[in-house]
C-alpha positions in Angstrom: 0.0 0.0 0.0 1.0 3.5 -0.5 1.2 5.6 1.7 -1.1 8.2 0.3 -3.8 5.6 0.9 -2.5 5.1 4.2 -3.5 8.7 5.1 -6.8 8.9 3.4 -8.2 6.1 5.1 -7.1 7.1 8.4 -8.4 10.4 7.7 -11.8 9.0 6.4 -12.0 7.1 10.2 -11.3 10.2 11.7 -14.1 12.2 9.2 -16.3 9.2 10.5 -15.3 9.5 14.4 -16.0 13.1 14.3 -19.4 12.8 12.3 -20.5 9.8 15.0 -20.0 12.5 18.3 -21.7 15.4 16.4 -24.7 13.0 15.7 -25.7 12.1 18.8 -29.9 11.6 18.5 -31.4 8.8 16.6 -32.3 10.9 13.8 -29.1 12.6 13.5 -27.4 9.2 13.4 -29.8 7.9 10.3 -29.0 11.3 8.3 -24.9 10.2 9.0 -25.8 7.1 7.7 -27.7 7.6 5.1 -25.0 10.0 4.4 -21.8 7.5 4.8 -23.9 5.3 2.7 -24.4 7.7 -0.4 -20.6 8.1 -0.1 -20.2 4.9 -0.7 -21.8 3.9 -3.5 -20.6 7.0 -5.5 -17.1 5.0 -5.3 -18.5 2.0 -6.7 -17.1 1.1 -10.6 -20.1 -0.3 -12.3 -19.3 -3.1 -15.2 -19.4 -2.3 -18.6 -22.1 -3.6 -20.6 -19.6 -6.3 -21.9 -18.3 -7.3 -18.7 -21.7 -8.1 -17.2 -22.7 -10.4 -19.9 -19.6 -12.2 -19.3 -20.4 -12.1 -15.9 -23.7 -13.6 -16.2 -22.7 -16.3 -18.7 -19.6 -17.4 -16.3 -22.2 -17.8 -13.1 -24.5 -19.4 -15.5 -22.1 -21.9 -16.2 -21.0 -22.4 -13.0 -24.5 -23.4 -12.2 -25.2 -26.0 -14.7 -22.2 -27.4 -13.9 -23.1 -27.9 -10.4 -26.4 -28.8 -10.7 -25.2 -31.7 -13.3 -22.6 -32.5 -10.4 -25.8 -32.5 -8.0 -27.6 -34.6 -10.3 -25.5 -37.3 -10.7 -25.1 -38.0 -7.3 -28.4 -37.8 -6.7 -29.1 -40.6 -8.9 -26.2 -42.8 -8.0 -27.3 -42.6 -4.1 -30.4 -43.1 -5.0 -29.5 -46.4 -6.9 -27.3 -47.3 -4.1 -30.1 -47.2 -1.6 -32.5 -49.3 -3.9 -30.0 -51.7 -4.4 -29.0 -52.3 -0.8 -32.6 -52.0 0.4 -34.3 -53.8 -2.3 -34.7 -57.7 -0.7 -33.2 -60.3 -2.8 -35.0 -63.2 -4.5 -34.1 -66.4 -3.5 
């Protein structure tokens, strides 16, 4: 880490620290969070249109592929429990 980023984040606790004792009702403490929270998510990178369909299509795939893996043993314990509680012929 740098150690520009060092500072900032020490100086956003500090921002956050000072905000907290200034807002000390209920209400005051929603508008600070409400607040913190806007602040966050105006740092947030959204993906490109690109990157999201890739996205998707990788967490698709990762699905089927699980619920194949899922399958499968599905079906073999289920075959393994009829055959060892199916009673033999004799």
């Amino acid at each position: 880490m740098t150690e520009e980023h060092d500072k900032s984040g020490e100086d956003l606790v500090e921002k956050a620290k000072a905000d907290r004792k200034r807002a000390r009702g209920p209400i005051a403490r929603i508008i600070l969070f409400v607040r913190q929270v806007i602040s966050e998510l105006k740092k947030v990178t959204r993906p490109t249109w690109g990157e999201l369909r890739n996205y998707t299509f990788v967490v698709l795939g990762f699905v089927i592929v699980v619920m194949l893996i899922i399958t499968l043993f599905d079906y073999g314990f289920a075959a393994l429990v009829v055959w060892a509680f199916n009673p033999t012929t004799k």
